[in-house]
N, C-alpha and C positions, 0 to 999 in steps of 0.2 A: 629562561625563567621556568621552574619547574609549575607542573599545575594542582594547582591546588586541591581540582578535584578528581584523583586519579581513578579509572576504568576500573570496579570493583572488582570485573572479569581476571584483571593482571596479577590480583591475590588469590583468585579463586583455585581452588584443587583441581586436580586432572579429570578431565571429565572425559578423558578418552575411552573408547567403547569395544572399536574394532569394527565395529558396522559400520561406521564412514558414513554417519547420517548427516543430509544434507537437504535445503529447503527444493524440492522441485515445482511449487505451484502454490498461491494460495486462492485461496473457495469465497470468494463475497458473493450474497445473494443479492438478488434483484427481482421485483416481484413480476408477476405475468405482462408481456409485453414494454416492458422495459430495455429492450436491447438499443434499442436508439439513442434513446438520452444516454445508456450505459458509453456507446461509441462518441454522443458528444464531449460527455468527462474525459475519460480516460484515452482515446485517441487524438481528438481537438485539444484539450486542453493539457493534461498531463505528455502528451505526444506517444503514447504507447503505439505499437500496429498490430492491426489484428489479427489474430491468426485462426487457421481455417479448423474444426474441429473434423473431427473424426465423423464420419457419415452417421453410424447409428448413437451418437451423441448429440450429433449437431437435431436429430431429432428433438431434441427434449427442451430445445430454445437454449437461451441465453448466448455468450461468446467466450473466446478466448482472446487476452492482449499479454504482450510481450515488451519490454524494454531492457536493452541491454542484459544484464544476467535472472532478471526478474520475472514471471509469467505470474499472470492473476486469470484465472477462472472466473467469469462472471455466473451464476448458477438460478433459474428462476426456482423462484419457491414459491409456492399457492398459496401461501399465509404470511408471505413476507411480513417482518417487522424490521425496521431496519436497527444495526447493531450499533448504540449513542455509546457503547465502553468498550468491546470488545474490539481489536483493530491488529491490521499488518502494522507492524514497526518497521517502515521502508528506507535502508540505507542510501543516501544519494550524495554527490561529491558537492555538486553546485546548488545548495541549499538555498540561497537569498535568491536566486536566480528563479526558481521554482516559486518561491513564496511569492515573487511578482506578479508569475505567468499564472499564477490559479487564484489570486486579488484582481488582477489586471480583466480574469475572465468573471469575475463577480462573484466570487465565493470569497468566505468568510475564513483565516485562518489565526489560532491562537497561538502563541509562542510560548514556549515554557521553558524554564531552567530547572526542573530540579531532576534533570537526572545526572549526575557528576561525569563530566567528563563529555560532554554533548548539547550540543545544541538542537534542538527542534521545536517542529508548530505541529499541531493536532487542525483537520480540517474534514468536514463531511463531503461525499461524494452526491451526486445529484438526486440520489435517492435517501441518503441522508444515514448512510454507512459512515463509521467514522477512520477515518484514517491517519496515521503519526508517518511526518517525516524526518528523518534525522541523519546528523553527521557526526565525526565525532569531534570534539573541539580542539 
């Protein structure tokens, strides 16, 4: 059955560069002493592991987590405001499986159809970051 709604990406033009650019990290903030609750979310519940930062880094607070080909920076900011529209679009294969595990853990997630060709939920992290997950359908 062909889909109806095809990956806009599969028309799009060459977007080749030469540079080979590629995602190595993304930067959520998290405000002062937030690292705990950051490890309840994203360790406990999303199952990330944490990884150990660099000495004159690991001064400045927050952490580092890791899952499979993904790393997320957790970064404390002194004026945090947490980000309700701005968000990683995080690729995952076992998507309903996930939507479980982070309702099962008492978070709130919405589901949306309109990106063609994909299925995902938008859901806030403990501090109230917001975050998109998706596959592609």
């Amino acid at each position: 059955m062909a889909d109806s709604h095809p990956d806009p990406r599969d028309t799009a033009p060459d977007t080749s560069t030469g540079f080979g650019f590629g995602l190595h990290h993304v930067l959520i903030c998290l405000p002062p002493g937030g690292e705990d609750a950051c490890r309840s979310y994203y360790v406990d519940v999303l199952g990330f592991v944490e990884v150990a930062k660099p000495p004159a880094l690991a001064a400045r607070g927050g952490l580092w987590v890791r899952a499979d080909g993904l790393e997320i920076h957790l970064g404390v900011e002194e004026d945090f405001t947490p980000q309700r529209k701005a968000h990683p679009g995080i690729l995952v294969r076992e998507l309903d499986t996930l939507a479980e595990r982070i309702t099962s853990a008492g978070y709130a997630i919405t589901w949306d159809e309109n990106l063609p060709g994909h299925r995902r939920f938008h859901t806030f992290d403990n501090h109230g970051n917001r975050l998109e997950f998706l596959t592609p359908a």
